[in-house]
C-alpha positions in Angstrom: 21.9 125.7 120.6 19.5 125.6 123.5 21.2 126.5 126.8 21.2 123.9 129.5 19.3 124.8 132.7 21.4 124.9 135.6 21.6 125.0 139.4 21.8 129.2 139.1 18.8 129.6 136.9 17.5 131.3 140.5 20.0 133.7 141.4 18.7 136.9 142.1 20.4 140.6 142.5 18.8 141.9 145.8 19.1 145.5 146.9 18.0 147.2 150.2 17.5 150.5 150.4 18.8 152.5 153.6 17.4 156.0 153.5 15.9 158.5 155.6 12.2 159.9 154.8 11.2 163.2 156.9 7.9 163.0 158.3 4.8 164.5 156.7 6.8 165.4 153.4 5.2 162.5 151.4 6.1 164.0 147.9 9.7 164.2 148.6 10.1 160.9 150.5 8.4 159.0 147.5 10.6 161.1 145.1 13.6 159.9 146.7 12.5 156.0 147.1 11.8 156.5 143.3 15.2 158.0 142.5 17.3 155.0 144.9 15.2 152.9 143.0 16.2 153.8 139.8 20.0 153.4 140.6 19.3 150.5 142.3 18.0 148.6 139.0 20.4 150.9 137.2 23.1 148.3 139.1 21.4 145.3 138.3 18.7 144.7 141.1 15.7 142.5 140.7 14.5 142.2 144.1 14.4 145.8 146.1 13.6 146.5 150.1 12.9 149.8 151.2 12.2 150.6 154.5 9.1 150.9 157.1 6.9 153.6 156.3 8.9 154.9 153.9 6.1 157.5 152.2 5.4 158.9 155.1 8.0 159.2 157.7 7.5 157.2 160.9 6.7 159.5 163.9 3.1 161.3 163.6 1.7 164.0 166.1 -1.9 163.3 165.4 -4.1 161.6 164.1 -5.6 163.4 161.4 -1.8 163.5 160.0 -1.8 160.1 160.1 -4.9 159.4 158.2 -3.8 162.2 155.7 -0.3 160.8 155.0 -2.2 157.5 154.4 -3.0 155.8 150.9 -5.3 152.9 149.7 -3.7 150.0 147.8 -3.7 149.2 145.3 -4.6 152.2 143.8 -2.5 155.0 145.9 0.0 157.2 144.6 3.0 155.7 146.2 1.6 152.4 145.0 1.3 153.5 141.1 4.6 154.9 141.5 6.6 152.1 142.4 4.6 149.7 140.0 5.4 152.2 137.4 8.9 151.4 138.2 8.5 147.5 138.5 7.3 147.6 135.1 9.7 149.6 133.7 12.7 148.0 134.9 11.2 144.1 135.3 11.9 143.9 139.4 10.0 143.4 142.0 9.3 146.0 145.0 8.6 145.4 148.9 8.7 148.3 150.9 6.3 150.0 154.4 3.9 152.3 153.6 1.0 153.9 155.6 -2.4 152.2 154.3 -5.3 153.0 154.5 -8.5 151.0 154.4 -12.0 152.7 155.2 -11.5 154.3 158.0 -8.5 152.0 159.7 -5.0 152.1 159.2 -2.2 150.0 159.0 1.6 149.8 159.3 2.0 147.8 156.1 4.1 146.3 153.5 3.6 145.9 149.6 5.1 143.3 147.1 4.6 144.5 143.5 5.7 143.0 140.4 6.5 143.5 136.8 2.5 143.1 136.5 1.8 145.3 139.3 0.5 144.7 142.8 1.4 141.1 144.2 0.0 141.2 147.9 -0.4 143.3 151.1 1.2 142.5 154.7 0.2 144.2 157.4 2.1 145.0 160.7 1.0 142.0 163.1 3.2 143.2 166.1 2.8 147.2 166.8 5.5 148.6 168.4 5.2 151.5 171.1 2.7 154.4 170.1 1.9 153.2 166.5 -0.8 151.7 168.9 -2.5 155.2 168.8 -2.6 155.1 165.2 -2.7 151.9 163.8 -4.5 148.6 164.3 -2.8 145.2 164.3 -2.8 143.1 160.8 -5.1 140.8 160.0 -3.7 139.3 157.2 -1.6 137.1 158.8 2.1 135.8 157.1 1.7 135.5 154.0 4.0 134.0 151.4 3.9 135.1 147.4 4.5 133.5 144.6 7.0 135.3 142.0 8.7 134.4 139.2 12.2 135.1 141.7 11.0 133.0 144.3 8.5 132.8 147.4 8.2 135.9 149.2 8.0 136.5 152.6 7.1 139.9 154.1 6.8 141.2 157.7 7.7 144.8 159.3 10.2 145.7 162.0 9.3 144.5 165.2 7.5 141.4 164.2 10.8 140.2 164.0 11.3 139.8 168.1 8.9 137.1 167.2 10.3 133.4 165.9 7.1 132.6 164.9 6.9 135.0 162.5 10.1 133.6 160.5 8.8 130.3 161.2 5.5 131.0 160.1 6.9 132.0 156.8 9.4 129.4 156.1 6.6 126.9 156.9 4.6 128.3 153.7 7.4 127.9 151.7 9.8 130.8 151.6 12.7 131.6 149.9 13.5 134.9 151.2 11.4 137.3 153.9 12.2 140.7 152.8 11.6 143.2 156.4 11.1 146.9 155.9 11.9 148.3 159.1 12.8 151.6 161.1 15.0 149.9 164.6 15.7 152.1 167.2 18.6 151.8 169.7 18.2 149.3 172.2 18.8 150.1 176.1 22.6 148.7 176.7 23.6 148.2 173.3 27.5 149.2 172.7 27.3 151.3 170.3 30.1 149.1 169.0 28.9 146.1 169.3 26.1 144.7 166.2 23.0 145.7 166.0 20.3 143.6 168.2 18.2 143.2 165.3 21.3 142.2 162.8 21.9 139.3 165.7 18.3 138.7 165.6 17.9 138.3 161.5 21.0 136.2 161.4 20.0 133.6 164.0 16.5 133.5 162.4 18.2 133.2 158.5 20.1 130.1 159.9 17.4 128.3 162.1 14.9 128.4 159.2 16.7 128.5 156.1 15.5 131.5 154.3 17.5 134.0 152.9 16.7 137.9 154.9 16.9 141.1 153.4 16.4 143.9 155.9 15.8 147.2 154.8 16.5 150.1 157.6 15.8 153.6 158.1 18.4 156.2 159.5 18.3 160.0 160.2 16.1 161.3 164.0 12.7 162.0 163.5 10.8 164.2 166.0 13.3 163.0 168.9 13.3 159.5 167.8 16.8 158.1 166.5 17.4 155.2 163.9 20.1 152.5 163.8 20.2 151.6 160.2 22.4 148.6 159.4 20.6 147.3 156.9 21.4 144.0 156.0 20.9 140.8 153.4 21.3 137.8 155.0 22.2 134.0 153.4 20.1 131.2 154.7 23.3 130.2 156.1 23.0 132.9 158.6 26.0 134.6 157.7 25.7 137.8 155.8 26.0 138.2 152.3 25.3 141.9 151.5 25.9 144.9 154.8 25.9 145.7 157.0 24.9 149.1 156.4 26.5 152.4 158.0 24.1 153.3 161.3 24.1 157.1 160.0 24.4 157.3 155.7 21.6 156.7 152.9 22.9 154.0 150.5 22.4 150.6 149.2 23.4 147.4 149.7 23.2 144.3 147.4 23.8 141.0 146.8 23.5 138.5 145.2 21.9 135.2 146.0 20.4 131.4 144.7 16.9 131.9 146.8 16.3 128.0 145.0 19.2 127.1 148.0 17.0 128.1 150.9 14.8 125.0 149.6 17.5 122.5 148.7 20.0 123.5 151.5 17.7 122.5 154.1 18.8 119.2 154.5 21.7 119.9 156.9 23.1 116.6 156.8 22.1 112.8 156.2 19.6 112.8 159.6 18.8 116.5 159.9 16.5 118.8 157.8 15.2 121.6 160.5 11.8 121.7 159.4 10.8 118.1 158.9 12.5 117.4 162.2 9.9 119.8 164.2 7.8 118.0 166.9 4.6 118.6 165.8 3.6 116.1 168.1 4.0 118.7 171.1 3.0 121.8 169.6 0.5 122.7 166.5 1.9 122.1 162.7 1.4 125.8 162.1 1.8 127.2 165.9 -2.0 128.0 165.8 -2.3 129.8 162.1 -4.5 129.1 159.8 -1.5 129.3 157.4 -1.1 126.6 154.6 2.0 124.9 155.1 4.0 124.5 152.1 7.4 124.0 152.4 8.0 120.1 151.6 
């Protein structure tokens, strides 16, 4: 007998990874992403986040150890590895890695698939002294088509930016999956949720689009991490995390990314998209983006 299709035909295992690479020590940092991989698909995970410059630790002295901790995609190391991995196990990757291209870097993010490379983002928003090493991205926010769903990709501080959610649920997006590397903010309890957690959750709910948010921990040449990771529903209420602020693990969950699309009809008058005034500001809020959400 032929099985029926039905409404969960989407529903996708999604794992972030919270780890901590050490800076400059590119072998062992891709060794371990490759090992949390592994256990990560071990438990069932088709959709994996790791976090922000995860080859190649965060914090560099120079710039020659910049350029040397840097790779081209798609046909760096890291990049093989974790496709290597995609293949074997049928998921798909997004994680930060240091790229290279000619003589520029960027802060970037990868999306590979069973088949290999997907698409590159690169870091639109730098944050403190990655200006020294870095140039902003030029690729805009763009939104790939998997077999899972539409994917979404940005980096870290791009997400103090609405417009970069919006920009991304405005192509079509399912789920934005945000390698990152927070740091403490000035004031915050440490108590209280993480600013970015707050941030993710509001931005989840006021477009629609499920959030997976993949954090670093550990200090790094003086410079401390939050962790926290966190998957978030489209609801805005999380589904998977937080994570600890201090321990390497995984989170996962498990989610429908077809109800980020169908769910956006909030009630009988109301679907937060459609009922933009594109009247007052531009369609795409000045992008050359190709909107693709309806």
């Amino acid at each position: 007998m032929t099985k029926k299709k039905g409404r969960n035909e989407a529903v996708v295992k999604i794992a972030c990874i919270q780890m901590e690479p050490v800076a400059g020590d590119k072998d062992g940092n891709v060794r371990k992403s490759a090992e949390r991989i592994e256990e990560a698909a071990g438990n069932g995970a088709k959709l994996i986040v790791l976090p922000e410059l995860c080859n190649s630790g965060y914090v560099f002295e120079t710039r020659a150890e910049a350029f040397e901790l840097s790779e081209e995609v798609p046909g760096g190391p890291t990049i093989a590895i974790w496709a290597e991995l995609a293949a074997r196990h049928q998921l798909h990757i997004v994680a930060g890695f240091n790229e290279r291209d000619g003589e520029v870097l960027y802060n970037a993010s990868v999306v590979i698939g069973p088949h290999g490379h997907v698409g590159t983002f690169r870091k639109v928003h730098l944050w403190n002294e990655e200006n020294l090493f870095f140039e902003p991205g030029n690729l805009g926010f763009p939104v790939f088509k998997t077999p899972i769903g539409r994917i979404g990709t940005f980096i870290c501080y791009d997400g103090w930016f609405p417009e970069s959610y919006r920009l991304c649920a405005l192509q079509g997006a399912d789920i934005i999956c945000i390698p990152t590397n927070w740091v403490p903010i000035p004031g915050q309890d440490k108590d209280r949720e993480a600013m970015a957690n707050i941030l993710v959750m509001a931005a989840a709910h006021s477009n629609s689009v499920f959030i997976a948010a993949a954090d670093r921990i550990g200090t790094e040449r003086g410079q401390p991490f939050i962790g926290q990771s966190i998957i978030v529903s489209y609801t805005g209420w999380p589904i998977g995390g937080p994570a600890s602020p201090d321990r390497d693990e995984i989170i996962y969950a498990e989610a429908n990314l077809s109800d980020a699309r169908r769910k956006r009809n909030w009630n009988e008058y109301n679907q937060v998209l459609r009922d933009r005034r594109s009247d007052v500001y531009e369609e795409m809020l000045g992008s050359d983006m190709v909107p693709g959400w309806y």
